[in-house]
N, C-alpha and C positions, 0 to 999 in steps of 0.2 A: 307207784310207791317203790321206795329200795325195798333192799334185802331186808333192812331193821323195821321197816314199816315206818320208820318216825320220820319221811317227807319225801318231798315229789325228785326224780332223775334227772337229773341238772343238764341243758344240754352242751353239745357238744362244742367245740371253739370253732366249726365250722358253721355252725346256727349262727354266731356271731358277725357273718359276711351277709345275711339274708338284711334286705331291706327291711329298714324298722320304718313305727310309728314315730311323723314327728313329735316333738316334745314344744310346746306349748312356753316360751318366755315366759319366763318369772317376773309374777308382777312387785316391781320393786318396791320396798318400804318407805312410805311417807316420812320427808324430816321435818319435824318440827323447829324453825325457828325462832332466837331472838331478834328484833326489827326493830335498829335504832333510826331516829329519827334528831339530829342536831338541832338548835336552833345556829340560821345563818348568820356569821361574826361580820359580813359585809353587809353596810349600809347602802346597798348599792344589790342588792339583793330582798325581794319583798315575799317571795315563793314559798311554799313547804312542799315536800316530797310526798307524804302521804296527806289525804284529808280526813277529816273523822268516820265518814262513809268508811273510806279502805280501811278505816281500822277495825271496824266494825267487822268487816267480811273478814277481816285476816284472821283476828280473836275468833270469830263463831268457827274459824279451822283448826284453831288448836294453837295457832303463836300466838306469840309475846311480842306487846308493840310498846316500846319506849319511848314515849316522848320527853324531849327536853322543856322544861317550860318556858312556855312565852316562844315555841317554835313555831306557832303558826298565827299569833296574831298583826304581824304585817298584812296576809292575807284574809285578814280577819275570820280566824278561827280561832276561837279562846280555848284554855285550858279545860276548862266545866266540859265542853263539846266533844273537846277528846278524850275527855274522864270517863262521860256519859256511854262515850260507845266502846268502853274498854280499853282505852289505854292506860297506860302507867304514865303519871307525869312524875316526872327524875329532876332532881338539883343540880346534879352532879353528872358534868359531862363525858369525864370519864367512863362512865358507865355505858352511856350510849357506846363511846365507841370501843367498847367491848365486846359490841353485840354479836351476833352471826352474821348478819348481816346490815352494813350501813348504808344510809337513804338518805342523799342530800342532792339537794340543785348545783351550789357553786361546786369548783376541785376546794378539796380542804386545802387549807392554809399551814404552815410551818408548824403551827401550834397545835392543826387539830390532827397531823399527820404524826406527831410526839404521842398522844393521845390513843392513836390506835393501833387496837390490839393486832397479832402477827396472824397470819393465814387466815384475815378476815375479808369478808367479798364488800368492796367500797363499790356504789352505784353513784356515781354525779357526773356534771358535765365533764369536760377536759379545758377547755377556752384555750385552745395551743398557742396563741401569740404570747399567750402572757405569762407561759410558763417556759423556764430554764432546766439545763442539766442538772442543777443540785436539785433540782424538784423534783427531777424521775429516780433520781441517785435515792433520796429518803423515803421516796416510795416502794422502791426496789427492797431496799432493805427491810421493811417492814413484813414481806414473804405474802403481800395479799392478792388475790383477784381482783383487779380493779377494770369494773368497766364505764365504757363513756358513751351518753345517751344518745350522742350526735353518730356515733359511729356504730349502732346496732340496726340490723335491717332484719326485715320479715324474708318471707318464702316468694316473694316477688324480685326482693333486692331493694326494693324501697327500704325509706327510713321512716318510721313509723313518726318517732316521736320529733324528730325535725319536721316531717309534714303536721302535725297536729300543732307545734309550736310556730309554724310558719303559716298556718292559715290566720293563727289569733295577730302574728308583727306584719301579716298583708296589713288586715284591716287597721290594726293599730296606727300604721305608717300612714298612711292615708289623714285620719285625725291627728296625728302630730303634725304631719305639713299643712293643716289646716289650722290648728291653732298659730303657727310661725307665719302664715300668710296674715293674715289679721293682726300678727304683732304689731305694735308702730315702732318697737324699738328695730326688732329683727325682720319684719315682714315690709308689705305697703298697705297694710290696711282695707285687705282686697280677700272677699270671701270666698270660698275655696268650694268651686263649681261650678254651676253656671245660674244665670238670671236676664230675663227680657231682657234687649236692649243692648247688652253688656257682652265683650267677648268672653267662652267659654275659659275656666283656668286649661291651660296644656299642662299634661303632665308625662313623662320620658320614664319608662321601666327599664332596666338594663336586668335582663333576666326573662324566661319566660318559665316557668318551675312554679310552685305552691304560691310562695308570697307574691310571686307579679300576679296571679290569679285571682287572688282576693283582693289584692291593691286595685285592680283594676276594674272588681266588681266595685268595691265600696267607691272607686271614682266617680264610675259610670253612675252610678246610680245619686250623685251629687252631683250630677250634669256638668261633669270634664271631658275634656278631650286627650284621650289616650294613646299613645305611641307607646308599642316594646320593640325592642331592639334584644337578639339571642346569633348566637353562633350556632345554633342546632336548627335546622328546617322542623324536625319534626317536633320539639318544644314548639312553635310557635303556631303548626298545622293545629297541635291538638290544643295551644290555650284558645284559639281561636274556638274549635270547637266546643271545649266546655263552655266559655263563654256566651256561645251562639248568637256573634256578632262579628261581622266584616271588621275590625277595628285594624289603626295601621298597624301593620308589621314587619320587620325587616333586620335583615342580617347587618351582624355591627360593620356596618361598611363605614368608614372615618370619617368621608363629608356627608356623607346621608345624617350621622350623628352628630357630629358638629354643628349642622343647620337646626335640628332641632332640639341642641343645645343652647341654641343661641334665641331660640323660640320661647322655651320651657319657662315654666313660672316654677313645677319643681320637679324633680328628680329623684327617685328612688331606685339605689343598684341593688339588686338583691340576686346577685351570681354567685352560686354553692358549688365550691368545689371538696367534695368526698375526701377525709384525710388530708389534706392540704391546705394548703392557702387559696385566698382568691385571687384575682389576677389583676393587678393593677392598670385598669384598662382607660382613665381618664386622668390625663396628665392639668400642670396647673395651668399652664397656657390655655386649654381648652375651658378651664374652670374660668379664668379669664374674661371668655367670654359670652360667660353670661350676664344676665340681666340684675343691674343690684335688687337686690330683697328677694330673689327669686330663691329657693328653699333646695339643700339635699339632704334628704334621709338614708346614711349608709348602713342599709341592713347588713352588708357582708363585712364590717368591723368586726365582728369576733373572729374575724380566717386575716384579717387583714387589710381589708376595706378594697375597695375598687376604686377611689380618687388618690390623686397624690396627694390632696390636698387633706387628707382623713386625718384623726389622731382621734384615739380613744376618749369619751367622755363619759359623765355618770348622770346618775337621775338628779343628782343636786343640780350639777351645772352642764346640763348637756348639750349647749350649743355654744357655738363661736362663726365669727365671720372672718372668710379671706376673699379678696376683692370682691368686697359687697355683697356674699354668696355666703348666707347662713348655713352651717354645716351642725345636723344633728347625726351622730356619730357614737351611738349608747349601747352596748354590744348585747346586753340581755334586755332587749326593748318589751320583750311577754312580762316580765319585770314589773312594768308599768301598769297591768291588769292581774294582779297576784292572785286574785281569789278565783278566776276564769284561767286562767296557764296552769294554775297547781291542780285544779280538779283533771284539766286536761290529761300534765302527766302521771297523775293517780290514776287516773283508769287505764292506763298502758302499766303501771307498775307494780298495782296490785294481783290483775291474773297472772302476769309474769312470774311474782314471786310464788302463788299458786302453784302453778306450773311447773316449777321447779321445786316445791316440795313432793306435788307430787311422782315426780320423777326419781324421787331420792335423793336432792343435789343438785350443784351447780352444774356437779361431771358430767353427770349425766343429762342435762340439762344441752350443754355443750358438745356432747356427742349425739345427739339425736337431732341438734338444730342450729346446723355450722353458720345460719344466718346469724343468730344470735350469738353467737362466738365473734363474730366482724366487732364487738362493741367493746373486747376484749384488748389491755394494752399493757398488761400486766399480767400474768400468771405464776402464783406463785413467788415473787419475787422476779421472774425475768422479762424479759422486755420484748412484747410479741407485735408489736406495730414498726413495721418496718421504716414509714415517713417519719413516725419520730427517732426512731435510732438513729438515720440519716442527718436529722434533724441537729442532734445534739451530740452526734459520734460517739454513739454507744451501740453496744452489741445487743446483738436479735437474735431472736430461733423463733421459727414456725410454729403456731400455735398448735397446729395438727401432731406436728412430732413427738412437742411437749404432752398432750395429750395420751398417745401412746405411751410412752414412759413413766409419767403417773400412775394408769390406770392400769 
């Protein structure tokens, strides 16, 4: 005790150099957010971002889930459904994208980018081909986080949510080029497999990654005869491996591919190139020579497509023909199975947002999980994807820097 007796001898400023006890991280405070949820203005889009499940989980945490009405009944999830497990269904769109946080499939459009509010965290895809400089310009300006789901990876470096929407456009790809084989306008009226008697369908993957994996189960398993074709040895060691079948394989060597171009009944490219484009790796002369009615399904149209011969189509009218060579060319083909893709990225996006509440934020969200920051292209208002600055001749900073300076 001192002198006065009223508390303990303080000590001294060399006490102060002695090894201390560590001190234990502060456990950060939960944010509760708003979670808007748009209905999609493209017909050409059948998706919802959350399903009534997630909303379910997200209300029993304490947010607030806005639904727009009639958001999910492309996918067929009615309103009552989302009612049922605690959402809010809204009139008025403005509201949604007021939210804390907004939840859509497509990039919002000119009108839904008017619409929202400033330093709000935007979740949808990006679809780079089909956006311009005045797109990122009114994005910039709005001062939001805006991340793109094709561009966010886990703790492996994978892409979560492209692999999860790339197993469901394997399989799907496989039953479209089988319906177009059977077509009699666009096909030869020849069923897509195999059967006694009758030669097996061939079919050629350019790619050996998620979608050739499934494309090439659901093949096999309809009795075709499969060929991939990759630039990587060791994509093609390990599709083989998952697979656990001998099936051919081969590096895109020009005549090796050509020949069994000229074989193929169809075709499916599905070459993902990470922030960029894909690589236009089949010119039309080679499209030439294929077989009439013979089928391509270009999974890599939303980067650009891998035929010269590609151009963007939609679910109304998504195929056309160049020398004889039906081309389905549909860039959100998971699209086509709305109620199976949307459940898909709802359970990658509801513990995400989870996760991020409980961490306190986005920031911190971001600073603890630089994989999830890769999904990041926007911060703030500035422009942190370096392929698109390039892209459109605008200015970047590193998301990392930006970070420091924020926080």
């Amino acid at each position: 005790m001192n002198e006065e007796g009223k508390g303990y001898l303080s000590f001294s400023g060399k006490e102060k150099l002695m090894p201390q006890e560590e001190m234990l991280e502060t456990i950060p405070k939960k944010n509760k957010f708003t979670i808007g949820v748009p209905r999609e203005l493209s017909s050409n889009e059948n998706r919802v971002a959350l399903v009534p499940d997630a909303v379910h989980l997200l209300v029993e945490n304490g947010h607030r889930v806005l639904i727009e009405r009639q958001a999910g009944v492309s996918a067929h999830f009615s309103d009552s459904k989302y009612a049922e497990e605690g959402g809010e269904i809204v009139e008025n769109a403005e509201d949604i994208f007021e939210s804390d946080i907004i939840a859509k499939i497509a990039p919002p459009t000119d009108e839904e980018i008017e619409k929202l509010g400033r330093r709000k965290v935007l979740l949808s895809s990006i679809s780079l081909p089909s956006r311009d400089r005045k797109y990122f310009q009114k994005l910039m300006a709005k001062k939001v986080k805006a991340l793109a789901y094709e561009y966010i990876q886990d703790k492996t470096g994978a892409f979560p949510v492209i692999r999860s929407m790339s197993e469901i456009i394997g399989n799907t790809a496989v039953l479209i080029a089988a319906e177009y084989m059977s077509n009699p306008q666009f096909g030869k009226g020849e069923m897509f497999g195999g059967f006694p008697g009758i030669k097996p369908t061939e079919l050629v993957i350019i790619g050996a990654g998620t979608v050739a994996e499934y494309a090439a189960r659901a093949a096999i398993g309809l009795g075709a005869y499969v060929k991939i074709f990759d630039d990587s040895m060791y994509k093609l060691r390990s599709i083989q491996n998952n697979l656990g079948s001998r099936i051919f394989t081969s590096t895109l060597q020009p005549k090796l591919l050509l020949k069994a171009m000229k074989e193929a009944d169809v075709i499916i490219s599905a070459k993902h190139s990470p922030g960029s484009m894909a690589p236009c790796l089949i010119t039309e002369e080679m499209v030439m020579s294929m077989k009439a009615g013979s089928v391509i399904v270009d999974v890599s149209i939303d980067q650009g497509g891998c035929f010269e011969t590609s151009r963007i189509t939609t679910h109304q009218n998504p195929v056309y023909q160049v020398h004889g060579v039906t081309h389905y060319c549909v860039p959100n083909i998971a699209s086509r199975v709305p109620h199976t893709a949307s459940y898909s990225l709802s359970n990658f996006l509801a513990p995400l947002i989870l996760n991020m509440s409980d961490l306190g934020g986005i920031e911190q969200q971001l600073k603890r999980d630089p994989a999830f920051g890769k999904g990041v292209y926007i911060y703030n208002g500035i422009l942190t994807n370096k392929f698109m600055a390039d892209q459109h001749n605008l200015s970047f900073q590193d998301l990392d820097l930006l970070m420091a300076a924020f926080l």
